[in-house]
mmCIF entry with sequence, helices, sheets and N, C-alpha, C, O atoms, coordinates in Angstrom:
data_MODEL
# 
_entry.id   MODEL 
# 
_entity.id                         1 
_entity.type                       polymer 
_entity.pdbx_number_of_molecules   1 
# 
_entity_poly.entity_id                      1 
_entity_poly.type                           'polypeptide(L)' 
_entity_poly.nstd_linkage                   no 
_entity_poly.nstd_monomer                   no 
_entity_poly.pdbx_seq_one_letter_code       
;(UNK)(UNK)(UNK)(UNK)(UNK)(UNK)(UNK)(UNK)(UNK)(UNK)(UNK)(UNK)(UNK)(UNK)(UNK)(UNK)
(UNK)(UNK)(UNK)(UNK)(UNK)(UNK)(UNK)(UNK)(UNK)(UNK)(UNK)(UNK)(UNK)(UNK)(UNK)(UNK)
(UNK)(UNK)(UNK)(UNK)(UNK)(UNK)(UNK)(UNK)(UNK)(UNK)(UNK)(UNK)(UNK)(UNK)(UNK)(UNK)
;
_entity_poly.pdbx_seq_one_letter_code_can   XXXXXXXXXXXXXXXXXXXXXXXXXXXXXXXXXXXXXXXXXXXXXXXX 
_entity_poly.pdbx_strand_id                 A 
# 
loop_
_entity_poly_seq.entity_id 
_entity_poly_seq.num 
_entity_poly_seq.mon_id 
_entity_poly_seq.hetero 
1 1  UNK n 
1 2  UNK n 
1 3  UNK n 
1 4  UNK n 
1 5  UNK n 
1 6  UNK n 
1 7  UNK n 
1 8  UNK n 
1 9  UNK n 
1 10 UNK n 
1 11 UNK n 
1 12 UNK n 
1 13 UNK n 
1 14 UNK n 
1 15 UNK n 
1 16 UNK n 
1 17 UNK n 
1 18 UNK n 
1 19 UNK n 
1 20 UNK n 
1 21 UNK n 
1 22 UNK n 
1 23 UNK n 
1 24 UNK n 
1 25 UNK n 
1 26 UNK n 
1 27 UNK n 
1 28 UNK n 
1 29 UNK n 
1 30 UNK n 
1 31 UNK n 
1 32 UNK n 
1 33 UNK n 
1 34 UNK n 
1 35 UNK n 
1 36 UNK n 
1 37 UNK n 
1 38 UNK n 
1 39 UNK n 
1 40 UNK n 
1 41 UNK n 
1 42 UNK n 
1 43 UNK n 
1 44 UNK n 
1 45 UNK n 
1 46 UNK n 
1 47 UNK n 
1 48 UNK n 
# 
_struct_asym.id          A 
_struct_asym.entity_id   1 
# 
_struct_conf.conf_type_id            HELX_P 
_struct_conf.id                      HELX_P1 
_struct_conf.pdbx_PDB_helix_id       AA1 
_struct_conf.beg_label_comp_id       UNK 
_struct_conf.beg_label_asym_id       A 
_struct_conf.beg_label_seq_id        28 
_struct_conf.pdbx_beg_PDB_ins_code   ? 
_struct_conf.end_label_comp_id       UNK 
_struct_conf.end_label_asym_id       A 
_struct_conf.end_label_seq_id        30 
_struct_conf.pdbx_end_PDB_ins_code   ? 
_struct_conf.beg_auth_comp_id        UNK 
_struct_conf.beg_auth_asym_id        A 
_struct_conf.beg_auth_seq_id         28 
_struct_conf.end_auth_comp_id        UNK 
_struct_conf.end_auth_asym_id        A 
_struct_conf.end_auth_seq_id         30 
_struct_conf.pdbx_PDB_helix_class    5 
_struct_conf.details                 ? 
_struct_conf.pdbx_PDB_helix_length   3 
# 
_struct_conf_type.id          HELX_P 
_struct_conf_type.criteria    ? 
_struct_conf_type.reference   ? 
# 
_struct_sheet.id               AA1 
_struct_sheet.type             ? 
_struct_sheet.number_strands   2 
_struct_sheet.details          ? 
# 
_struct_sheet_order.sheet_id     AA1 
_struct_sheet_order.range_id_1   1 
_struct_sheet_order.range_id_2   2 
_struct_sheet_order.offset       ? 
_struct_sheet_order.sense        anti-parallel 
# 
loop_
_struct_sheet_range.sheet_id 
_struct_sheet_range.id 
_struct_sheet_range.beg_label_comp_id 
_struct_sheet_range.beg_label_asym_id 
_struct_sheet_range.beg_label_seq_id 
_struct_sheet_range.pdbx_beg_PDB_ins_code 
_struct_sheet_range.end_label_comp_id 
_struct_sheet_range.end_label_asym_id 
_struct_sheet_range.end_label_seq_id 
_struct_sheet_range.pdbx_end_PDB_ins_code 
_struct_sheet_range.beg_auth_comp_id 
_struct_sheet_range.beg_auth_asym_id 
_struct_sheet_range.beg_auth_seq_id 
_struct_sheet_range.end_auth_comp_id 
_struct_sheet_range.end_auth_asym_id 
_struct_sheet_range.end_auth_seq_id 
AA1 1 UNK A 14 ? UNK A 18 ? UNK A 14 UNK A 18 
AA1 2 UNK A 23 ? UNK A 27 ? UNK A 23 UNK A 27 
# 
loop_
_atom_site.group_PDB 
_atom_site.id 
_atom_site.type_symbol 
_atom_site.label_atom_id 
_atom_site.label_alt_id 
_atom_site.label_comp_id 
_atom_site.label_asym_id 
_atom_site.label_entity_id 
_atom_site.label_seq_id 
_atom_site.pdbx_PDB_ins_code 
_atom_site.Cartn_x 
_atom_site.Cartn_y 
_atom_site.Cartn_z 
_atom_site.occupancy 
_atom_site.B_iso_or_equiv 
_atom_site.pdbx_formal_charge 
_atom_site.auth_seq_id 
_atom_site.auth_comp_id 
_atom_site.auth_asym_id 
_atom_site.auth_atom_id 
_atom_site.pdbx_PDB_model_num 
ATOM 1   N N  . UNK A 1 1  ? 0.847   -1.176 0.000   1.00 0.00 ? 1  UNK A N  1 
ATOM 2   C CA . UNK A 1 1  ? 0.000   0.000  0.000   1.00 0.00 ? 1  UNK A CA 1 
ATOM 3   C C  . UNK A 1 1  ? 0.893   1.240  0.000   1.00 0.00 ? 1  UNK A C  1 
ATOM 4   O O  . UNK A 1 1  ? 1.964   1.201  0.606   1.00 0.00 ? 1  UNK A O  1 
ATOM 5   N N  . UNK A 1 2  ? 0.569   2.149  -0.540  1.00 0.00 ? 2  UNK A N  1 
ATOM 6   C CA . UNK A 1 2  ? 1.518   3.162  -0.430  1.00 0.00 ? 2  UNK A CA 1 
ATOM 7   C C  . UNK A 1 2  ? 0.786   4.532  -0.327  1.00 0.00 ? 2  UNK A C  1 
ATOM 8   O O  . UNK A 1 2  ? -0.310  4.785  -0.828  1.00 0.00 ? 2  UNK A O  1 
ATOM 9   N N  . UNK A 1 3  ? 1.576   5.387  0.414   1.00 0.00 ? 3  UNK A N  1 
ATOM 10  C CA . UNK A 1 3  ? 0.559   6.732  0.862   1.00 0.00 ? 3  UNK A CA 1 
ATOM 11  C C  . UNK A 1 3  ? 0.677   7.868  0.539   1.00 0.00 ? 3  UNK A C  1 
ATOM 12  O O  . UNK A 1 3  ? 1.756   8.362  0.210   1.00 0.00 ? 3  UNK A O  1 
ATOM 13  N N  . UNK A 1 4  ? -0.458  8.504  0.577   1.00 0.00 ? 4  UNK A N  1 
ATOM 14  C CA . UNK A 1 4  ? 0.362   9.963  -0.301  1.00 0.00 ? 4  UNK A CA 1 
ATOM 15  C C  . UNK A 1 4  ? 0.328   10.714 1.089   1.00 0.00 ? 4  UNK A C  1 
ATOM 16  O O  . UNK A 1 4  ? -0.339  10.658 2.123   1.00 0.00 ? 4  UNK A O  1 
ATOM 17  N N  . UNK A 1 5  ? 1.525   11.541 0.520   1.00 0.00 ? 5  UNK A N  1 
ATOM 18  C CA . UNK A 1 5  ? 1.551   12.205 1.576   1.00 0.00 ? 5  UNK A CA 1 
ATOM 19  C C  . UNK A 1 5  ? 1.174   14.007 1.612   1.00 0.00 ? 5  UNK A C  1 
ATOM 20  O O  . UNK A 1 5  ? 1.178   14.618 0.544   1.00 0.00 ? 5  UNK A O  1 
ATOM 21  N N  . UNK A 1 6  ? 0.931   14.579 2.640   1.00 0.00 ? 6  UNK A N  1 
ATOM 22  C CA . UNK A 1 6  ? 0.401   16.167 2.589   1.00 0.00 ? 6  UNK A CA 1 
ATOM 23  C C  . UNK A 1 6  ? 1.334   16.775 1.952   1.00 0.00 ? 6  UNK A C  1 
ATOM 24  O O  . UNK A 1 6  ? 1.596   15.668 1.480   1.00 0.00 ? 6  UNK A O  1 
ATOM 25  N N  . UNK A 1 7  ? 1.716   17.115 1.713   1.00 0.00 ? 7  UNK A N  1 
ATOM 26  C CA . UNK A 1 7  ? 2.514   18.115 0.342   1.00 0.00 ? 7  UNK A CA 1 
ATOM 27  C C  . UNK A 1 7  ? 2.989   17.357 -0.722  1.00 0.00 ? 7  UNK A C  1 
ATOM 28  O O  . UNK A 1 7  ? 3.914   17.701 -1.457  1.00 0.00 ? 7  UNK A O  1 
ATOM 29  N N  . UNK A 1 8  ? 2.220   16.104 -0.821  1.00 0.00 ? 8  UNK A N  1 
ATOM 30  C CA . UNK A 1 8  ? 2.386   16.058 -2.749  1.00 0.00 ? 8  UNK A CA 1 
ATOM 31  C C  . UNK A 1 8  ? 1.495   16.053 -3.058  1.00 0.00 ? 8  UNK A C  1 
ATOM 32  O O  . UNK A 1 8  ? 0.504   15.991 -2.329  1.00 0.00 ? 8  UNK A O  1 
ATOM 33  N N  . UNK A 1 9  ? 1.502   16.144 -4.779  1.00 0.00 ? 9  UNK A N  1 
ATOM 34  C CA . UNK A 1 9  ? 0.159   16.370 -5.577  1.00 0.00 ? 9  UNK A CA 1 
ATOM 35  C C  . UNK A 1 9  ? -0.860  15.201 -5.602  1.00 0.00 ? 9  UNK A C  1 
ATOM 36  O O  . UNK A 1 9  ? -0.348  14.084 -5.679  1.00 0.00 ? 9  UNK A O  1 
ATOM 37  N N  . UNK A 1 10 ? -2.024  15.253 -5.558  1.00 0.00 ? 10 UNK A N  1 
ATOM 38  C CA . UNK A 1 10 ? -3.111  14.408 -5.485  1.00 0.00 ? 10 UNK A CA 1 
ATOM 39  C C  . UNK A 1 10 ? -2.856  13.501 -6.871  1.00 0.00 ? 10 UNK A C  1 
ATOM 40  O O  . UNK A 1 10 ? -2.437  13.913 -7.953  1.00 0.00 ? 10 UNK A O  1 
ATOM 41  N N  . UNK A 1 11 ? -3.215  12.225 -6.522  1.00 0.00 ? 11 UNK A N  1 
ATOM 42  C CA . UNK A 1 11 ? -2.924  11.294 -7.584  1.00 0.00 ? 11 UNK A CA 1 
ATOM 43  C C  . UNK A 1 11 ? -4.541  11.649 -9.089  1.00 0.00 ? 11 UNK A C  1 
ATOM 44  O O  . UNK A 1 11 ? -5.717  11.966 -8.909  1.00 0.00 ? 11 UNK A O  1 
ATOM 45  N N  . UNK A 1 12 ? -3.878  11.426 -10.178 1.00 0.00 ? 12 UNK A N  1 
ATOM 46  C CA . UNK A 1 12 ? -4.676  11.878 -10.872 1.00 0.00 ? 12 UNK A CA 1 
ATOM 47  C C  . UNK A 1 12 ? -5.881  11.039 -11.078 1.00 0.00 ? 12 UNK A C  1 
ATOM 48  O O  . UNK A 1 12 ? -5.534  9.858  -11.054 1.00 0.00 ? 12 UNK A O  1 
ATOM 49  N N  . UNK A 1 13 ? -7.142  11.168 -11.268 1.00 0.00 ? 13 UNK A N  1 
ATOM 50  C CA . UNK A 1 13 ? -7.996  10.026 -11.839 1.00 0.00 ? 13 UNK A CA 1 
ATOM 51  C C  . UNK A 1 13 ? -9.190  10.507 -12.372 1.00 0.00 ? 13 UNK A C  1 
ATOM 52  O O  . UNK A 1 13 ? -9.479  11.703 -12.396 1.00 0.00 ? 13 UNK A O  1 
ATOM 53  N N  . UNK A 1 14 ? -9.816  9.706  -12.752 1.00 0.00 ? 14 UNK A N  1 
ATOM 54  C CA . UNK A 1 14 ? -11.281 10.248 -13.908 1.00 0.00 ? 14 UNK A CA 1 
ATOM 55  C C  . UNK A 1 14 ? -12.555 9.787  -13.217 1.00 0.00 ? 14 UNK A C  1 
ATOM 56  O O  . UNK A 1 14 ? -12.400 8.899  -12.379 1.00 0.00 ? 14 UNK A O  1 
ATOM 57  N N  . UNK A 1 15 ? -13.561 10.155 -13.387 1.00 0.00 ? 15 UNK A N  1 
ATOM 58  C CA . UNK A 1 15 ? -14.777 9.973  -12.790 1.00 0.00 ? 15 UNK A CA 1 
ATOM 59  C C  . UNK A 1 15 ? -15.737 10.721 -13.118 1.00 0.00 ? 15 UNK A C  1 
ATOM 60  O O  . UNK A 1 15 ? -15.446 11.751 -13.726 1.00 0.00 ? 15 UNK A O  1 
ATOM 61  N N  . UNK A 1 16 ? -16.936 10.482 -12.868 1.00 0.00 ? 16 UNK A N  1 
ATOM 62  C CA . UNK A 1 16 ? -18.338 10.939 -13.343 1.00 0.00 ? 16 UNK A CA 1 
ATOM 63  C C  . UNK A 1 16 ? -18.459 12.121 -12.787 1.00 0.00 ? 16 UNK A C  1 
ATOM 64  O O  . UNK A 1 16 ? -17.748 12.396 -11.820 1.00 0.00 ? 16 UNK A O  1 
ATOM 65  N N  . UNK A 1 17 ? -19.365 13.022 -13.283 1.00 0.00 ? 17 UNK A N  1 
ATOM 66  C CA . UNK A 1 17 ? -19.573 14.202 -12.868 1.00 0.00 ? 17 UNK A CA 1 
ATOM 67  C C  . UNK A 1 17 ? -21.037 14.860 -13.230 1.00 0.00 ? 17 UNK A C  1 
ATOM 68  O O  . UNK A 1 17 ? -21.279 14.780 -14.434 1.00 0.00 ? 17 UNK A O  1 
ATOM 69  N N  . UNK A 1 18 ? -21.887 15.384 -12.587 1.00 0.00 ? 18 UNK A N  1 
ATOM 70  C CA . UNK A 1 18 ? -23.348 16.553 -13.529 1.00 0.00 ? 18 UNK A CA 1 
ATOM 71  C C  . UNK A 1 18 ? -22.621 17.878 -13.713 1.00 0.00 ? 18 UNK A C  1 
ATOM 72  O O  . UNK A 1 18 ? -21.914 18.558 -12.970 1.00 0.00 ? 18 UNK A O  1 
ATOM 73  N N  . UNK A 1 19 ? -23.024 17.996 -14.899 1.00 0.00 ? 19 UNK A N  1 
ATOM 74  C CA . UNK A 1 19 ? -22.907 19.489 -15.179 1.00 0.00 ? 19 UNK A CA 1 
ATOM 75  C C  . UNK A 1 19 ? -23.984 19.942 -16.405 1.00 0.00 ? 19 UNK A C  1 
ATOM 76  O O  . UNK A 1 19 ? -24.064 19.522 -17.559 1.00 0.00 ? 19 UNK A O  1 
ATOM 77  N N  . UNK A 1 20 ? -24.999 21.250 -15.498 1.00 0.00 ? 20 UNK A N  1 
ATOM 78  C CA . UNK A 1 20 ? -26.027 21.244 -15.730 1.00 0.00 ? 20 UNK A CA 1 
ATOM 79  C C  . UNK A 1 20 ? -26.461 20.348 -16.360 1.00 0.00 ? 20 UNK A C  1 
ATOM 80  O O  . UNK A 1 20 ? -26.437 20.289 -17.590 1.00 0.00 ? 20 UNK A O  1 
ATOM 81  N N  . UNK A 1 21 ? -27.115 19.173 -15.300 1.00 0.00 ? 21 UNK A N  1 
ATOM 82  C CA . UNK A 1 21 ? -28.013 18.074 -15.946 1.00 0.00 ? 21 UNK A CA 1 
ATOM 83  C C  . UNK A 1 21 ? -27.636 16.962 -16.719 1.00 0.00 ? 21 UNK A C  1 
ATOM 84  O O  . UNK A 1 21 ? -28.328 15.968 -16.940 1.00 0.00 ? 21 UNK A O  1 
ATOM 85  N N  . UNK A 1 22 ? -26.427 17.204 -17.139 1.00 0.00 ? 22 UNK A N  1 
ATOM 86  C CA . UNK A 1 22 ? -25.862 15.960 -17.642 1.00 0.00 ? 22 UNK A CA 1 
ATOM 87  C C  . UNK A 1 22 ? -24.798 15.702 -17.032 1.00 0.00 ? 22 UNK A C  1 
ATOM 88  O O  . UNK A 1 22 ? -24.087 16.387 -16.296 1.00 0.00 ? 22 UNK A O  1 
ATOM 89  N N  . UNK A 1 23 ? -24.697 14.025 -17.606 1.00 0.00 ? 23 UNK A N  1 
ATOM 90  C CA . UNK A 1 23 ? -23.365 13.552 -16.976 1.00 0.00 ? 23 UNK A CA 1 
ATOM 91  C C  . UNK A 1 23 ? -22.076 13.736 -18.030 1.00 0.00 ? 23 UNK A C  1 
ATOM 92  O O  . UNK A 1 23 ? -22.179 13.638 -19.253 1.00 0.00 ? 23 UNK A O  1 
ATOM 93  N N  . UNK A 1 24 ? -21.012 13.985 -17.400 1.00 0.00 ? 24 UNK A N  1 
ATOM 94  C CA . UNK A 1 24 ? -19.782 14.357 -17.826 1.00 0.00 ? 24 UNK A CA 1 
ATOM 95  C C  . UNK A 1 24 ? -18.671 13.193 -17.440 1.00 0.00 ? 24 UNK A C  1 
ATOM 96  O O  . UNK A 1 24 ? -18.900 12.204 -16.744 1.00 0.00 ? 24 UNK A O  1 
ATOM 97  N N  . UNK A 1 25 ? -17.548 13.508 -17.991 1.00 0.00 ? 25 UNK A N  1 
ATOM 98  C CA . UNK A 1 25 ? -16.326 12.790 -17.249 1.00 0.00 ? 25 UNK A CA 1 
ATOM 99  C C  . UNK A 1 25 ? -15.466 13.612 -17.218 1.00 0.00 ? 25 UNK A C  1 
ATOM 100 O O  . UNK A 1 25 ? -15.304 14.244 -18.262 1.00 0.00 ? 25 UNK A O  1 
ATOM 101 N N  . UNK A 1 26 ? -14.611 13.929 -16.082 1.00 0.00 ? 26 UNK A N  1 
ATOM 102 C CA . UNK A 1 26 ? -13.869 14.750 -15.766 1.00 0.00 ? 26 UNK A CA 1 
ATOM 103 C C  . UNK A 1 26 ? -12.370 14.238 -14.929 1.00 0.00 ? 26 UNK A C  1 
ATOM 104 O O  . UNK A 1 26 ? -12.282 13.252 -14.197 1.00 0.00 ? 26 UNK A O  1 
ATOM 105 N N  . UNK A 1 27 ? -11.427 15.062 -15.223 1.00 0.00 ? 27 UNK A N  1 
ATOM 106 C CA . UNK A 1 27 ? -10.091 14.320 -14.643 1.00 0.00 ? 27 UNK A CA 1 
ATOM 107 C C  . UNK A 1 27 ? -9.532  15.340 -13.733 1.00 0.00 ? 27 UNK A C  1 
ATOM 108 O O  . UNK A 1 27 ? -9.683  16.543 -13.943 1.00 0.00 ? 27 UNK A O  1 
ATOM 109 N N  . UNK A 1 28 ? -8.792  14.796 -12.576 1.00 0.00 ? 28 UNK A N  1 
ATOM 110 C CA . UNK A 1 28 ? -7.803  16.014 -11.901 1.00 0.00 ? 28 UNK A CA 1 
ATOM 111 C C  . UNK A 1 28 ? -7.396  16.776 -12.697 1.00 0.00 ? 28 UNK A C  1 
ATOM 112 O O  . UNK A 1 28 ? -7.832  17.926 -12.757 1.00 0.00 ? 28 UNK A O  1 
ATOM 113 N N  . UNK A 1 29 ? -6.584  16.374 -13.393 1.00 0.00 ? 29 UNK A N  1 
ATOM 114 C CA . UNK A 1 29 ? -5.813  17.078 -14.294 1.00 0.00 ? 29 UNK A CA 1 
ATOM 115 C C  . UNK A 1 29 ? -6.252  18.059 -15.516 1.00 0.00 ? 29 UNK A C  1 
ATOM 116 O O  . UNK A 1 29 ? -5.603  18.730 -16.318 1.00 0.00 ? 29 UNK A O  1 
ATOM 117 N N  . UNK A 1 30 ? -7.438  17.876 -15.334 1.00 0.00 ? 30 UNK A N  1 
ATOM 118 C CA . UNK A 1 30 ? -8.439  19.177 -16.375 1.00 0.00 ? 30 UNK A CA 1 
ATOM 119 C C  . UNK A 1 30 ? -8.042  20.305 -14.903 1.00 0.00 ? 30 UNK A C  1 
ATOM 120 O O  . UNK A 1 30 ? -7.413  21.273 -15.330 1.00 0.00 ? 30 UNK A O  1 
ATOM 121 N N  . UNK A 1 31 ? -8.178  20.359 -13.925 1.00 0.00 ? 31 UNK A N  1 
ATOM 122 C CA . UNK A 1 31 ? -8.211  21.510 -12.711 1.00 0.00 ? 31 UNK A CA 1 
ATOM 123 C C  . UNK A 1 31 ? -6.617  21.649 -12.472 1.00 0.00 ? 31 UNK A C  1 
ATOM 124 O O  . UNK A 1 31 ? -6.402  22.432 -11.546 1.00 0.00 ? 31 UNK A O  1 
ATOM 125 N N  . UNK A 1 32 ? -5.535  21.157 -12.994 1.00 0.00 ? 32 UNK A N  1 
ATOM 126 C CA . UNK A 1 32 ? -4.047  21.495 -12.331 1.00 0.00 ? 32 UNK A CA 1 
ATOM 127 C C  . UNK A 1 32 ? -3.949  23.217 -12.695 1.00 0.00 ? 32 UNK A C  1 
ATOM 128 O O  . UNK A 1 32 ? -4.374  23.965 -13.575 1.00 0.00 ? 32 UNK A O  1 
ATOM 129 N N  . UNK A 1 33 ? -3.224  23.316 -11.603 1.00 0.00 ? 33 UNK A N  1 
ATOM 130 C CA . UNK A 1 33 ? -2.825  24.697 -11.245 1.00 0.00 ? 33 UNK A CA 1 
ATOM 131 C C  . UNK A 1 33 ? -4.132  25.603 -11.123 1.00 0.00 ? 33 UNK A C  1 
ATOM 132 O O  . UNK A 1 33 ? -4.231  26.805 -11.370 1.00 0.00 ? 33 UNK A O  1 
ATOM 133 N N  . UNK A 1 34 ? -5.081  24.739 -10.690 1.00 0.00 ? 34 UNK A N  1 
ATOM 134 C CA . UNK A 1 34 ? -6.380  25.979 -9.888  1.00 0.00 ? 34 UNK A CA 1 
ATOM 135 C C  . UNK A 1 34 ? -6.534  25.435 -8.688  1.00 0.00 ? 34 UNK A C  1 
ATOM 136 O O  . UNK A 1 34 ? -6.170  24.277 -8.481  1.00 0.00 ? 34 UNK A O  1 
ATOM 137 N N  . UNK A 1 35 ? -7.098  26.200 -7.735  1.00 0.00 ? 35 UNK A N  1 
ATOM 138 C CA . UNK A 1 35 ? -7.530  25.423 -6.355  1.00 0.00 ? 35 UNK A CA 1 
ATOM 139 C C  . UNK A 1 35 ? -9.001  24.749 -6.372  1.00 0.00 ? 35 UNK A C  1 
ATOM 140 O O  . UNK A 1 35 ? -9.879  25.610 -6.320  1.00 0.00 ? 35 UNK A O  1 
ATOM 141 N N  . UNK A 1 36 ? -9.337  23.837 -6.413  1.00 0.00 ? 36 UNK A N  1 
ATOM 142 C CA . UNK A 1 36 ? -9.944  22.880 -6.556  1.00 0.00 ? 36 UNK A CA 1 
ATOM 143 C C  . UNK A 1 36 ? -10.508 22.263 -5.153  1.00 0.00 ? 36 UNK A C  1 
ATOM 144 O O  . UNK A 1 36 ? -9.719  21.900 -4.281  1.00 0.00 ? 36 UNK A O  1 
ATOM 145 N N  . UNK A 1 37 ? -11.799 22.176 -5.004  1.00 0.00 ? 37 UNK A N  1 
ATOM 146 C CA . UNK A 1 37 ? -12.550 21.363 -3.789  1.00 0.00 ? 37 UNK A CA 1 
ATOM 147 C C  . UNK A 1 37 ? -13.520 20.471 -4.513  1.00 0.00 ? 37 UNK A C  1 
ATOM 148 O O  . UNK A 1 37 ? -14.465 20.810 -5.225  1.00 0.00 ? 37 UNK A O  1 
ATOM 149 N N  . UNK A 1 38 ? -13.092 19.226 -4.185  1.00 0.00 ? 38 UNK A N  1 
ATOM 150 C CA . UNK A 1 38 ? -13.723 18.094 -4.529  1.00 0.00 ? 38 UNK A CA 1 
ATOM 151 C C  . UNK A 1 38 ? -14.916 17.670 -3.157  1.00 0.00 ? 38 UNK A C  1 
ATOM 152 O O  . UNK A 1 38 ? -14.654 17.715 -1.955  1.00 0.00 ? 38 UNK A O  1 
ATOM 153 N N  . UNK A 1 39 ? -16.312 17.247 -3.825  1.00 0.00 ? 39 UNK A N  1 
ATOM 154 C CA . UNK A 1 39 ? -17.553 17.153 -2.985  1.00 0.00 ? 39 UNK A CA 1 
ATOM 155 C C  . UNK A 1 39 ? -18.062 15.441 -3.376  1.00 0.00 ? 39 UNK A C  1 
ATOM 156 O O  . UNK A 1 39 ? -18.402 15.112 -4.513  1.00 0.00 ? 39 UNK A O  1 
ATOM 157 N N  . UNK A 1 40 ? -18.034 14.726 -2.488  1.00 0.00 ? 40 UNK A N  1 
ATOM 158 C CA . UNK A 1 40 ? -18.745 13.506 -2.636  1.00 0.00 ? 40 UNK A CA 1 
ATOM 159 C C  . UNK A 1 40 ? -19.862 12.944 -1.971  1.00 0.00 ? 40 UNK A C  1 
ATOM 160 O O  . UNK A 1 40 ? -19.963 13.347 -0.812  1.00 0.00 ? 40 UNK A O  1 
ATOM 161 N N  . UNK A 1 41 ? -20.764 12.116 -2.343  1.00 0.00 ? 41 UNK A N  1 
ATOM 162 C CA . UNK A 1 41 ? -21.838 12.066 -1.694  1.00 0.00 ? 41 UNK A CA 1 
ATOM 163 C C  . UNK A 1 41 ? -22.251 10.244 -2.436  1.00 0.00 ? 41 UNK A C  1 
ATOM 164 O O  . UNK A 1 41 ? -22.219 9.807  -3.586  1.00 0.00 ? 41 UNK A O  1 
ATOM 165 N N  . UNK A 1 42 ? -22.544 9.729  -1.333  1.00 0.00 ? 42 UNK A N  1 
ATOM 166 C CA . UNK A 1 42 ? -22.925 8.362  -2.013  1.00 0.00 ? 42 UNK A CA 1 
ATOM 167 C C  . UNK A 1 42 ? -24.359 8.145  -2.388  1.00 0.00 ? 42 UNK A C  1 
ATOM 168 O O  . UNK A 1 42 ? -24.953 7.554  -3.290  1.00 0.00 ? 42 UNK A O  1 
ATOM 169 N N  . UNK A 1 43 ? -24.565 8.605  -1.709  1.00 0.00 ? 43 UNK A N  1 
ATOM 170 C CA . UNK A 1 43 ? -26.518 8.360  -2.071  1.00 0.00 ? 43 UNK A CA 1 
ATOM 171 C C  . UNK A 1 43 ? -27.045 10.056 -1.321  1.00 0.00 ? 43 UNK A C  1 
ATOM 172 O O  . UNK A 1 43 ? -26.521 10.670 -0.391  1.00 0.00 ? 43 UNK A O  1 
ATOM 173 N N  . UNK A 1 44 ? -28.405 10.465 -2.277  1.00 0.00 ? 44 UNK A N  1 
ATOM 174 C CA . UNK A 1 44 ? -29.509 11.293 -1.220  1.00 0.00 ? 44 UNK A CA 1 
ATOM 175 C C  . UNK A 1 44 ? -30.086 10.476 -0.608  1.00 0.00 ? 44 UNK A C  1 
ATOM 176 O O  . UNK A 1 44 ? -30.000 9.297  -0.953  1.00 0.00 ? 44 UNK A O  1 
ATOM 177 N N  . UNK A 1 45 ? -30.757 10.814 0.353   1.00 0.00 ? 45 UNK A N  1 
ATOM 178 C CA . UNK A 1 45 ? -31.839 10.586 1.265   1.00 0.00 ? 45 UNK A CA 1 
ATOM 179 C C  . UNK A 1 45 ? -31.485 9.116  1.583   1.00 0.00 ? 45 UNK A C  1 
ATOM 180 O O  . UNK A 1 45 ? -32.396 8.327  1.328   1.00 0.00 ? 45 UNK A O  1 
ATOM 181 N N  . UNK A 1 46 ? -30.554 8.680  1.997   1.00 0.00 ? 46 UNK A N  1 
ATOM 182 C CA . UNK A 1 46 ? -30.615 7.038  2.724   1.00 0.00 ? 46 UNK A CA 1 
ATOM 183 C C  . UNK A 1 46 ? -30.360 7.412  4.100   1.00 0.00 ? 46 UNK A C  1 
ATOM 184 O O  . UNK A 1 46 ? -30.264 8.569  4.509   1.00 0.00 ? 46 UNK A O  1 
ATOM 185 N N  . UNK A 1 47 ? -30.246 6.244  4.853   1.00 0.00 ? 47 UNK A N  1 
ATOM 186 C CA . UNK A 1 47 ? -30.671 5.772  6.187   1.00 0.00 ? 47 UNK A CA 1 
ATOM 187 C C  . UNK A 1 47 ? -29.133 5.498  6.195   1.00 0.00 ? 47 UNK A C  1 
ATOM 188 O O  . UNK A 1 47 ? -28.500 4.764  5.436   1.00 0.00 ? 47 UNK A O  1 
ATOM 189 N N  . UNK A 1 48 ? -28.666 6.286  7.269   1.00 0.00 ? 48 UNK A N  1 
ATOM 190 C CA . UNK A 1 48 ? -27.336 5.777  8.071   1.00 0.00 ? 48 UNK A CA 1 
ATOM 191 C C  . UNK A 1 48 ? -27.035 5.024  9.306   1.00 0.00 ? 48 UNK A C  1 
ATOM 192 O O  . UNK A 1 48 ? -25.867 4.807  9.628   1.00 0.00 ? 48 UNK A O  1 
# 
């Protein structure tokens, strides 16, 4: 296993995204050199 650590760059990867209403695919690396906040959410409205 290997770890990243706080002052290196976030490992790059691709994943789904909405933008207005549709789905997209989007990569870290479309955002390098902007500051960037990533938001995740697994489900609305479920039972924890």
């Amino acid at each position: 296993m290997e770890y990243i650590r706080r002052d290196s760059p976030a490992p790059d990867f691709t994943g789904e995204a909405l933008y207005k209403g549709r789905p997209i695919e989007i990569r870290l690396s479309d955002f390098r050199h902007m500051w960037t906040v990533l938001f995740f959410y697994a489900s609305d409205f479920t039972f924890v």
